[in-house]
C-alpha positions in Angstrom: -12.5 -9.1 14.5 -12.6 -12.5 16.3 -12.9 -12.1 20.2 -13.8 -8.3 20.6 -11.2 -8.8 23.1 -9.2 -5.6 24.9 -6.1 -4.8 25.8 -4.3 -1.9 27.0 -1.0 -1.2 25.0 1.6 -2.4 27.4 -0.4 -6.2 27.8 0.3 -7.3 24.3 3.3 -6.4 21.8 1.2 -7.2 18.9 -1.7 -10.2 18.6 -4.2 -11.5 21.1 -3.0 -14.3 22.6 -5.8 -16.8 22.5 -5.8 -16.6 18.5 -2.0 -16.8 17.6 -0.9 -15.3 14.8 -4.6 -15.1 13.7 -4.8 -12.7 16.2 -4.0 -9.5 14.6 -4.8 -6.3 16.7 -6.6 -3.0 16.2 -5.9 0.3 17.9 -8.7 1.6 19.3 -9.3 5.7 19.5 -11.3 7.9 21.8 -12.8 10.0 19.0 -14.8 12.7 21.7 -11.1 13.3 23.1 -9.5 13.5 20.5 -12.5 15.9 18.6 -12.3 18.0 22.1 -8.5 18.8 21.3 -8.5 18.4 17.6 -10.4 20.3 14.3 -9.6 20.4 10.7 -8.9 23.7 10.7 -6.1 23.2 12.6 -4.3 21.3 9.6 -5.0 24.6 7.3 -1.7 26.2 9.3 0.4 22.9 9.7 3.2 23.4 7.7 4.4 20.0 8.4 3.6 18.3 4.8 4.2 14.6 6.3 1.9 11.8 7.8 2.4 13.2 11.1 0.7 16.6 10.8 -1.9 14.1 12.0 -0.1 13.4 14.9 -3.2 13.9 17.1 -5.0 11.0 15.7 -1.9 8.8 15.2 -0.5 5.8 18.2 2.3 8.6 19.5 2.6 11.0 21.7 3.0 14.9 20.7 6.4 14.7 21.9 7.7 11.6 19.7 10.7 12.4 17.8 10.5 11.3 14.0 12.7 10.2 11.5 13.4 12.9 9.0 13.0 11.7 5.7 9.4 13.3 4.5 6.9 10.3 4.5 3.3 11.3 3.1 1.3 14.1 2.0 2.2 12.4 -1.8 0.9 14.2 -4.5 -2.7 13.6 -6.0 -3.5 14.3 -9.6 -6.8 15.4 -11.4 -7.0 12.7 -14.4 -9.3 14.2 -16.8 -7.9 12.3 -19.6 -8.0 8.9 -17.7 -11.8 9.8 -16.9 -12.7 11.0 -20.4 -11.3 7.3 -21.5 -13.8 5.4 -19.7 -16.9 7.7 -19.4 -16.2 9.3 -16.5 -16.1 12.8 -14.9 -14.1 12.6 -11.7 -10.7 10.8 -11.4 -7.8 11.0 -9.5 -4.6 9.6 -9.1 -2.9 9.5 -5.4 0.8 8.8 -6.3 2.3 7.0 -3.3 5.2 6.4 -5.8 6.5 9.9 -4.3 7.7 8.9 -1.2 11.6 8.7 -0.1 11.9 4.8 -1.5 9.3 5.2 -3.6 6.2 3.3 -2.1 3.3 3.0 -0.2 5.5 1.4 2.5 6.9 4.1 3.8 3.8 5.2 5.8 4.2 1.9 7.7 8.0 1.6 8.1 7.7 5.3 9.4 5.5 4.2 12.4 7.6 1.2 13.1 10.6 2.8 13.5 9.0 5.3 16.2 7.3 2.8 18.0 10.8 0.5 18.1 12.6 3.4 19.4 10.1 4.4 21.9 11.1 0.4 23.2 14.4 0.9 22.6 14.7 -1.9 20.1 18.4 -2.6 19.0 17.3 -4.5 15.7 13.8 -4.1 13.5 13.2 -6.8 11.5 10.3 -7.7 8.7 9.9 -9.7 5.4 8.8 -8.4 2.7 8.4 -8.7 -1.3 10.7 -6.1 -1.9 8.3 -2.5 -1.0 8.5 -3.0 2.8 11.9 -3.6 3.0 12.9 -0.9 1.4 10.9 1.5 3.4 12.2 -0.1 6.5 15.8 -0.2 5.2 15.8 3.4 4.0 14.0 5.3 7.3 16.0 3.4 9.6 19.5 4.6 7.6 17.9 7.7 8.3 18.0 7.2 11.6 21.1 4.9 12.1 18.4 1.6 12.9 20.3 -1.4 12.8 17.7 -3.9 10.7 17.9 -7.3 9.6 15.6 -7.8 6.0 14.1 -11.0 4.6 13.0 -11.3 1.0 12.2 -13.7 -1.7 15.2 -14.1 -3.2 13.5 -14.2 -6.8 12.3 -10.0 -5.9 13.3 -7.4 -8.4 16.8 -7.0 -8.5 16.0 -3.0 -8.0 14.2 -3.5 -4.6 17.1 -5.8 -3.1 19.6 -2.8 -4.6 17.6 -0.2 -2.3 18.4 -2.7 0.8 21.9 -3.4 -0.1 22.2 0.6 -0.4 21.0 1.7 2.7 22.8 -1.0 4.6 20.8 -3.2 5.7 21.6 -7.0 6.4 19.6 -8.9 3.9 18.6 -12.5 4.2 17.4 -13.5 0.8 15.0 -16.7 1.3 15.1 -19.2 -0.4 11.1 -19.6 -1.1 8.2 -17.5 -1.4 6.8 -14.2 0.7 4.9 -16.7 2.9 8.4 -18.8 3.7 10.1 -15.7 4.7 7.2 -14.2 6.5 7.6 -17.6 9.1 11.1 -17.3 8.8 11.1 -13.3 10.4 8.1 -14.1 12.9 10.3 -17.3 14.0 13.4 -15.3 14.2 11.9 -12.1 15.7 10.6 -14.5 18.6 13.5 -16.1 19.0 15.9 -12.9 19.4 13.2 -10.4 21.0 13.7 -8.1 17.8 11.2 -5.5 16.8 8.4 -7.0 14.5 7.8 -4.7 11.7 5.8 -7.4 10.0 2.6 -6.0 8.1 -0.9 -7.8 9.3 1.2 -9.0 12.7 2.0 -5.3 13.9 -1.3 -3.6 14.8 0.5 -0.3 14.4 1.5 -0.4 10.6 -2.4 -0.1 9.9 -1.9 2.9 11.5 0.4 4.2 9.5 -0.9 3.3 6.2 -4.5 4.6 7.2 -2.8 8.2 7.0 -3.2 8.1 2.9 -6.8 8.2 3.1 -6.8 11.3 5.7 -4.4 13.0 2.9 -7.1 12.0 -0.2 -9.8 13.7 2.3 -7.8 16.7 2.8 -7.1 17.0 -0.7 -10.6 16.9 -1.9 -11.4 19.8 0.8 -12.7 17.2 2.9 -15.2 15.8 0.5 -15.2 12.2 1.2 -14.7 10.1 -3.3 -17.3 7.8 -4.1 -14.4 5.1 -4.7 -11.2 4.6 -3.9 -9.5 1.3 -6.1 -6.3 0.0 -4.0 -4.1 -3.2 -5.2 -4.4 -6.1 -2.5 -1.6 -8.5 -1.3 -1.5 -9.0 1.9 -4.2 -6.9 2.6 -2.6 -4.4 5.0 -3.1 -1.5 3.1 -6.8 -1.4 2.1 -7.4 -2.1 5.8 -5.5 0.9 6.5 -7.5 2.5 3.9 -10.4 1.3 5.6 -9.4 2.2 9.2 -8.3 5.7 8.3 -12.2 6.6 6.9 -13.7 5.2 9.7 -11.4 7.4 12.1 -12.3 10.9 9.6 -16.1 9.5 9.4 -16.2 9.1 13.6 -14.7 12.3 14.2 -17.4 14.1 11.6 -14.4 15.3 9.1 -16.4 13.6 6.7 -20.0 12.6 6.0 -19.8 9.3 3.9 -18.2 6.2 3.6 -16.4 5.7 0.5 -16.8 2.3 -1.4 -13.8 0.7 -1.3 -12.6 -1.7 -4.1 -9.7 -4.2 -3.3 -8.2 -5.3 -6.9 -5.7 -8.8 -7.3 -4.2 -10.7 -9.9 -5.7 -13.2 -11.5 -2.3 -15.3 -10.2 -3.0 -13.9 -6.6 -6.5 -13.9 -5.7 -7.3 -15.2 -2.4 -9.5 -12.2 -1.4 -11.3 -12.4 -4.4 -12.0 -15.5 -4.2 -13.2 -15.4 -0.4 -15.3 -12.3 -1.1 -16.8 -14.4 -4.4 -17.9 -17.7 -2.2 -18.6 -16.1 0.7 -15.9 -18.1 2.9 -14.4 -17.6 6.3 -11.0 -16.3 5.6 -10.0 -18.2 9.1 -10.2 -21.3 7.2 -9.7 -20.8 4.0 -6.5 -22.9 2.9 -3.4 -20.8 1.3 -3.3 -20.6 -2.3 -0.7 -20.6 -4.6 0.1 -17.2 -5.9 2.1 -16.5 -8.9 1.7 -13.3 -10.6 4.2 -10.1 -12.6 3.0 -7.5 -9.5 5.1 -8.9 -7.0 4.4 -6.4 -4.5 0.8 -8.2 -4.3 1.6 -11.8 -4.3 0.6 -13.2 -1.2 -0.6 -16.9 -0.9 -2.1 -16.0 2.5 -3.2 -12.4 3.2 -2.0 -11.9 6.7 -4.4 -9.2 7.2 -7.4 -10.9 5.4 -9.9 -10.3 8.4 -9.2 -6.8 8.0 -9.4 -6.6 4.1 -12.1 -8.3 4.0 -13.8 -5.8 6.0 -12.9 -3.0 3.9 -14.8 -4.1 1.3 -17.9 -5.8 3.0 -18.1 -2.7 5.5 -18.4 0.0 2.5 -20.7 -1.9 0.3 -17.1 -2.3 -2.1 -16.6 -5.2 -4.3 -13.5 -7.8 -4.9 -12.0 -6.9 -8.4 -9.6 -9.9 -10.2 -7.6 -9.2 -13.2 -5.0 -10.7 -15.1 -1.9 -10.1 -15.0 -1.9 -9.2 -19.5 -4.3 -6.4 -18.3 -1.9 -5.2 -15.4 1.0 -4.8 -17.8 -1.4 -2.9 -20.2 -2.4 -0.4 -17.0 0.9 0.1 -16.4 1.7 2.1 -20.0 -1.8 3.5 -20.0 -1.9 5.1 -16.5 1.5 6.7 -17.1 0.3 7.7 -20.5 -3.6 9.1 -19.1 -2.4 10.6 -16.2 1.8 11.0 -16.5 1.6 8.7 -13.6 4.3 5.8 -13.8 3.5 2.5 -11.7 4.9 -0.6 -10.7 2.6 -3.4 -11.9 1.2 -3.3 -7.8 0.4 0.0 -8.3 -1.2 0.0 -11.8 -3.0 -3.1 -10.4 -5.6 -0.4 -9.1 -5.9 1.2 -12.7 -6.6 -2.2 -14.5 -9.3 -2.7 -11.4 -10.7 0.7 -12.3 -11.3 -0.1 -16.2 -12.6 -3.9 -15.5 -15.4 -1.9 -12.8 -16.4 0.3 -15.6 -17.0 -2.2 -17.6 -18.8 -4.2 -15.1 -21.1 -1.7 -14.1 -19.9 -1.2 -10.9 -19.2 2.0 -10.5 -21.4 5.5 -12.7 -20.5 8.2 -14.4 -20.6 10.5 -11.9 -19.0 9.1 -9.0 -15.6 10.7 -7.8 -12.8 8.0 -7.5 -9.5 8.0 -6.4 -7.1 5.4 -8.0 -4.3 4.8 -4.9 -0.7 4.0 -6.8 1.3 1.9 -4.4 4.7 2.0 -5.7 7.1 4.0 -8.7 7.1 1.8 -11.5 11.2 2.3 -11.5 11.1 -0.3 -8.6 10.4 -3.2 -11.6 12.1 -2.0 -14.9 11.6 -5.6 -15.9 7.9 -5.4 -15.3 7.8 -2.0 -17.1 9.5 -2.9 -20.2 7.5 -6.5 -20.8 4.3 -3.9 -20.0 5.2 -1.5 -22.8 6.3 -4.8 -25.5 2.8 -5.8 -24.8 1.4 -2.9 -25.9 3.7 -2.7 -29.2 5.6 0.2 -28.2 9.3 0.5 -29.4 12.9 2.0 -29.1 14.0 3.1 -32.8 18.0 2.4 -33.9 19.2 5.4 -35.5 22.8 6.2 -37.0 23.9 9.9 -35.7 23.1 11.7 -38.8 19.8 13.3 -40.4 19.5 10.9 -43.4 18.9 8.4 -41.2 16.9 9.9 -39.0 14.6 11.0 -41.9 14.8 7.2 -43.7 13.6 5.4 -40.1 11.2 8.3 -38.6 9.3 7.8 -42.2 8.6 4.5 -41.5 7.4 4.9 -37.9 
């Protein structure tokens, strides 16, 4: 927060306008209404398996039509194994992987293409490393959303095949995520198209904060010790953040879960602001280079908000390199059947470097957030499993050979 400033939700479309771009929003709730009309035991009968079975605590109304495709309510796994490897009792693995285009995103994209049609946008537009885009591109083909897409044009080839699939008009910029972030708030400004933009809408924290309402539920309502999230841009552990804080307001749960933001080494502006205790206001860009694509981000948009998230919890700023992300990626598919995109094992490879760092016990209950399928970077995946010496074997079609090259294995 900067000015405390408040605004009803026809004054601003999406920042404050005395801090710019800087200015990035937050939706403010009247919990005692909303606890006056709404109980947890009113979800034990929804059949809707979605994000908006929370309607009542989401920026619609109860009337708001939705796109169809089945965003949320992702599966979470019991990961005895994955404990057992690092002294633990309690983990589990939420596998965002598992929605439609297979990310995190979706959650966001969702909301945005709700709120846009409640305007009557004719064109949603965002930038993105490859996750948001796709989320956007595939929920508004769901819906026939006309959308205009920028991305790095050095993103996974598999990400930009989603867009081109779904139909969306794709602008492939020449530059980093930060260059076509500029280039989509310039553009959106200039055309008065919908701004899907993470950390410039207010609403796609709003969306994403629904995954930590679903780990709640889960667990029966009993709030984890820890939840370990990747970082980029920061959107999403501030929707992690924001969607506790909404549970722990209305009384759904008693305690605040420690949150634990984890970068690359190549990508660690959060890290490094949490570390030196800096204003994130003023803290100059960095150059980020790292193989988890999804969380390379110069300049957080949302920093203010993920910064938060950790220092509100009593969390910690993890930083790994990107040799140990490729090794999680293998390992969390192996320890929990699990299969992340380096983004999403991200969290894993945080999870193992806070064990060893004492940072979180033996007994705590932790939740390990996967952001994204780890089919959206094959090349990732396959560099991940040559790091850890694992192998295809040639083998002529007959059993001789089979016998003369499985001996040797």
């Amino acid at each position: 927060m900067i000015c405390g400033k408040m605004y009803a939700p026809d004054e601003v479309a999406y920042i404050c306008p005395d801090h710019g771009n800087d200015g990035i929003l937050d939706v403010v709730y009247d919990y005692n209404a909303i606890s006056a009309e709404f109980h947890k035991s009113d979800l034990a009968t929804n059949r809707d398996e979605s994000i908006w079975r929370y309607k009542p605590l989401l920026p619609v109304s109860a009337e708001a039509i939705v796109p169809p495709l089945s965003v949320g309510w992702t599966p979470m796994y019991a990961a005895p194994r994955m404990a057992a490897a690092h002294g633990l009792k309690h983990v589990w693995v939420k596998d965002d992987g598992r929605n439609p285009t297979a990310s995190f995103k979706d959650r966001a994209s969702a909301m945005a293409v709700v709120k846009a049609q409640e305007l009557g946008a004719d064109i949603i537009t965002t930038a993105s490393t490859g996750n948001a885009a796709a989320a956007l591109s595939g929920i508004c083909a769901s819906v026939e959303q006309p959308n205009v897409i920028f991305v790095p044009e050095s993103a996974p080839q598999a990400k930009i095949a989603q867009l081109l699939v779904f139909g969306s008009t794709v602008m492939l910029v020449k530059g980093t995520y930060d260059d076509a972030f500029e280039l989509c708030l310039e553009v959106a400004d200039k055309y008065g198209w919908y701004n899907r933009n993470t950390a410039y809408n207010p609403y796609m924290t709003e969306g994403k904060k629904t995954v930590s309402y679903e780990i709640c539920e889960q667990l029966d309502w009993q709030a984890p010790d820890a939840i370990f999230v990747s970082v980029g841009d920061g959107c999403i552990i501030g929707g992690v953040h924001k969607g506790l804080k909404d549970l722990l307001a209305l009384g759904l749960i008693d305690k605040m879960p420690r949150i634990y933001g984890v970068q690359s080494a190549g990508s660690d502006y959060m890290w490094q602001a949490w570390t030196n205790g800096e204003d994130v206001l003023t803290k100059a860009p960095i150059a980020a280079d790292t193989v988890a694509d999804s969380i390379s981000a110069g300049l957080p948009r949302d920093r203010i908000k993920a910064l938060a998230a950790v220092n509100e919890t009593n969390g910690a700023y993890i930083r790994v390199a990107d040799d140990a992300i490729l090794k999680a990626v293998p390992a969390m598919a192996r320890l929990s059947g699990v299969f992340g995109e380096p983004a999403g094992a991200t969290a894993y490879a945080g999870l193992i470097q806070a064990v060893e760092t004492g940072l979180v016990s033996a007994d705590d209950r932790i939740v390990v957030i996967n952001t994204g399928n780890g089919l959206k970077d094959v090349k990732g995946a396959m560099t991940a499993v040559d790091l850890v010496g694992t192998k295809a074997y040639g083998v002529r079609p007959n059993l001789a050979d089979f016998d003369e090259v499985f001996t040797t294995i």
